[in-house]
Residue, then its C-alpha position, 0 to 999 in steps of 0.5 A: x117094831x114092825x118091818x114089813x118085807x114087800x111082797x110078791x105077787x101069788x095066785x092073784x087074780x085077774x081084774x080090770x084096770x081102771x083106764x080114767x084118772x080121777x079129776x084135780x080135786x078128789x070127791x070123798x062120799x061119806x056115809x052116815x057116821x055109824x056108832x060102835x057096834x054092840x059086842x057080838x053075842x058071847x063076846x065083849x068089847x075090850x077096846x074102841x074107838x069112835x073119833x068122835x074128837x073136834x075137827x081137826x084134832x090128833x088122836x087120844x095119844x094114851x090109845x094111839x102111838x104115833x109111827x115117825x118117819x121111814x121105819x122103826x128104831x132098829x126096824x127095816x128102812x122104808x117100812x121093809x117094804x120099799x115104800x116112799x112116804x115119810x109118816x108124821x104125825x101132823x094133823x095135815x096127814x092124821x087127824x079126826x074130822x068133826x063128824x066122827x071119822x079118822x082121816x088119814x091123808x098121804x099128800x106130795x109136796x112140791x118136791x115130789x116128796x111125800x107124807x102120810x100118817x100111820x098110827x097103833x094101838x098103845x094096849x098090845x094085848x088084844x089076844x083071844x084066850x084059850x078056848x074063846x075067840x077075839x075079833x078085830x073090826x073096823x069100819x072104813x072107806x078107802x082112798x077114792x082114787x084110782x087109775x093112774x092117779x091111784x098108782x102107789x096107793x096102799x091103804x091097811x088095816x092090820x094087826x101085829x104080834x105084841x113081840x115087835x115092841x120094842x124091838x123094830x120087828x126083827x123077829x117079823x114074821x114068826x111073831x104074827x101079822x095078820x093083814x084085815x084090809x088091804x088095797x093097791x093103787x085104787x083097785x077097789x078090792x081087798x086082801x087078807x093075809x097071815x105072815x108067820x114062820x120064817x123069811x124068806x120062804x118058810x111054811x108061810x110062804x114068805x115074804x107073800x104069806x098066807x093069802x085070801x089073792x085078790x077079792x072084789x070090793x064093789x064101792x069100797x072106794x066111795x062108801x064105807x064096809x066093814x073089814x074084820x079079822x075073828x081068831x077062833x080058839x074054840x073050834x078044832x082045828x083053830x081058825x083065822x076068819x076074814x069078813x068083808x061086811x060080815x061076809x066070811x070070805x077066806x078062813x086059815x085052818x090051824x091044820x095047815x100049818x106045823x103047831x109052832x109056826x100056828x102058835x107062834x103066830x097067833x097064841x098071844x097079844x096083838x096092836x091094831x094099826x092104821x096106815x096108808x102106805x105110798x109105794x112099794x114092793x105090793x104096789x109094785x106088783x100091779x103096776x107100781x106107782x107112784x108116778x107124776x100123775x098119782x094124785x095127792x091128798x086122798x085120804x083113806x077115812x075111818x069110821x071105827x075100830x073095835x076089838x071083841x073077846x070072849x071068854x076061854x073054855x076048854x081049848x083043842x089045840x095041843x101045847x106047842x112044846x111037851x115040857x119034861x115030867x120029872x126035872x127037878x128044879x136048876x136051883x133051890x129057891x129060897x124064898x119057897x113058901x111051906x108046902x100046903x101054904x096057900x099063895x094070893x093070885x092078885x099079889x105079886x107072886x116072886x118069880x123065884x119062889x117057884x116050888x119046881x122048875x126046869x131049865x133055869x137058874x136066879x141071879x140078883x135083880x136090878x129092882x131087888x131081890x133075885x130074878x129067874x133067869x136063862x129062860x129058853x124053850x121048853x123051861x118052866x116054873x111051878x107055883x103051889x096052892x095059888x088062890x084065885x078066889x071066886x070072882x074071876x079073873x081078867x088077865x094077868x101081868x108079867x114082869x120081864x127082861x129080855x137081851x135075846x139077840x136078833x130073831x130071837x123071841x118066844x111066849x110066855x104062857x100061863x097053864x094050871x094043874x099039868x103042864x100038858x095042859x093048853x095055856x089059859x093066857x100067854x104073851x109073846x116077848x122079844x129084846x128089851x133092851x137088855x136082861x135087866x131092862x124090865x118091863x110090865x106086859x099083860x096077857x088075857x086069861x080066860x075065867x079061873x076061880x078057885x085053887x090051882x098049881x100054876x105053871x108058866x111056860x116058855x116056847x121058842x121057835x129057837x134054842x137060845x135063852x130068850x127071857x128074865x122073869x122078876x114077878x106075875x100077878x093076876x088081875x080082876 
């Protein structure tokens, strides 16, 4: 998964430092528990959460996972970003508080060592399908802290590239991570920001990425605002809007960057994460922290989070990658259906059943039967006379495998009737564990009905091979 390199300093401005530590005990103001908001008009809501559990309880673990410890297995030590807590998932450091809040509070021991929570979404799909838009939201308050008690504090909340699972984020940044909220040694303000292509330097600027700088957030410590991140797929160029109580305050234009980086960085799922981070390479760059008189046990408190989508439509941006017109397929397949036979979208549809491809080859499965397999960027298969009937439908699932070495991911794309045309879903993958260790991973579509030759795509910011496909299968 995820390893955050910390971040530099750039184009931040300039603000008053609070010169008064706050007193002993922290005094947290709480407003008025606020139900999740209706979906915004044209959008639904595919995932929610209100933590409206009993006092004192953990998370629903079938929506969140719990991050342990100093970093990912195989990710960077300290998070990648130099910070120094230990995260658990103790209900002394993550838990719901009775009155429809989760709390997630970073205490010091009486070592000097300190604990604090950070917890994901399980799903990893929350994309916006081509031609439609996905919005990221949550309501929250800020650790109420600040001056020299709040130095080291780093409360987020953020998003990032399905791709890091289940890697440790090897493949961070080109794989996507966009920054909602977030805060440093209680100055009451936000950033944004994209990180994308590579690190260090790169067309994003790494490891500072692409940022809002510094935002005032008058009272974001005492009371709770709504932070929110909106995707646009509809409009041309795409675009990345951030929201500070509805307020439109920084917006990334597709235009600004090369189509890969943009695409690679953006065209696939996401996992929404919580956490308050202690120290660290962002911290560090406004004074560092934390020192002996940061305060322990201010917790930063969330009201909800919710994730909107609407449906695709026709998109503006081009494919990232224009795949060969008249390759004919590596190998001939042998389980091929007769020509003008007609194929069940919602049934497994064999990978290897392709009608033409590009670039790959098969091999026998570990599940049975055969695999596609030597996938890389710019390979393709093609599937005739796929039925998705009348009803719509609601995304689509993908059964693959992935021994690509480090740095080494790309997307899965799904188009219909030329190759040329923009995905209508896709998918970002990186290392499984191996080219025969197979998992299930879905990806939003956009509303298909009727009968189409399907296409699945692959794009790679590098040449090596980096998929297996076994089977696809849509899903109402």
């Amino acid at each position: 998964m995820e390893a955050r390199p910390r971040k530099r300093l750039r184009g931040v401005l300039a603000v008053t430092t609070v010169a008064a530590a706050v007193a002993a005990t922290a005094v947290f103001t709480m407003d008025a528990n606020a139900a999740v908001p209706a979906a915004p008009a044209g959008m639904t809501t595919v995932f929610s959460d209100d933590f409206t559990g009993a006092a004192g309880t953990g998370l629903n673990r079938s929506n969140w996972l719990y991050d342990i410890g100093t970093g990912y297995p195989g990710g960077a030590a300290n998070w990648g970003t130099g910070e120094v807590e230990r995260m658990t998932d103790s209900t002394s450091n993550v838990y719901q508080d009775g009155g429809g809040n989760l709390v997630i509070k970073p205490i010091r021991d009486s070592a000097g060592n300190w604990t604090s929570g950070r917890v994901e979404t399980q799903r990893t799909d929350f994309a916006a399908p081509a031609g439609g838009k996905v919005r990221i939201e949550a309501r929250l308050q800020q650790p109420n802290v600040s001056g020299a008690a709040a130095a080291g504090y780093w409360p987020a909340f953020w998003a990032l590239g399905a791709a890091a699972r289940p890697v440790g984020a090897t493949n961070w940044p080109s794989i996507g991570e966009w920054d909602i909220m977030e805060d440093i040694n209680g100055r009451s303000s936000v950033f944004g920001a994209l990180h994308c292509g590579t690190n260090p330097g790169g067309p994003c600027n790494e490891t500072t990425g692409i940022g809002s700088g510094e935002r005032a957030c008058s009272g974001c410590q005492t009371g709770m605002h709504t932070y929110a991140l909106e995707y646009d797929r509809s409009t041309s160029p795409e675009q990345l809007r951030w929201y500070l109580d509805g307020n439109n305050y920084f917006t990334i234009n597709s235009s600004q960057l090369d189509a890969t980086t943009w695409n690679n960085a953006t065209h696939h799922g996401f996992f929404v994460i919580f956490n308050v981070a202690i120290g660290g390479g962002f911290p560090a760059a406004f004074g560092g922290g934390p020192t002996a008189a940061t305060q322990s046990g201010v917790p930063m408190i969330v009201d909800y989070v919710a994730v909107y989508q609407s449906s695709g439509g026709t998109t503006t941006t081009p494919p990232t990658t224009t795949p060969p017109t008249t390759t004919p397929p590596t190998t001939s397949p042998t389980t091929t259906p007769p020509t003008g036979s007609t194929r069940d979208a919602f049934a497994k549809i064999e990978a290897e059943s392709f009608n033409a491809s590009a670039g790959v080859q098969t091999e026998t499965c570990s599940e049975g039967g055969q695999n596609v397999s030597y996938v890389a960027n710019g390979d393709w298969l093609q599937f005739n006379n796929v039925n998705f009937g009348s009803g719509g439908v609601k995304d689509f699932v993908a059964r693959v495998a992935s021994g690509a070495g480090s740095g080494v991911s790309g997307l899965v794309e799904v188009r219909l009737d030329n190759r040329s045309n923009a995905p209508i879903g896709s998918f970002a993958l990186g290392n499984t564990g191996g080219w025969q260790t197979w998992t299930s991973i879905p990806g939003n579509v956009s509303g298909v009905t009727g009968t189409h030759t399907v296409y699945l795509t692959f794009t790679s910011g590098q040449p090596a091979d980096f998929v297996n496909v076994n089977w696809i299968q849509f899903r109402k």
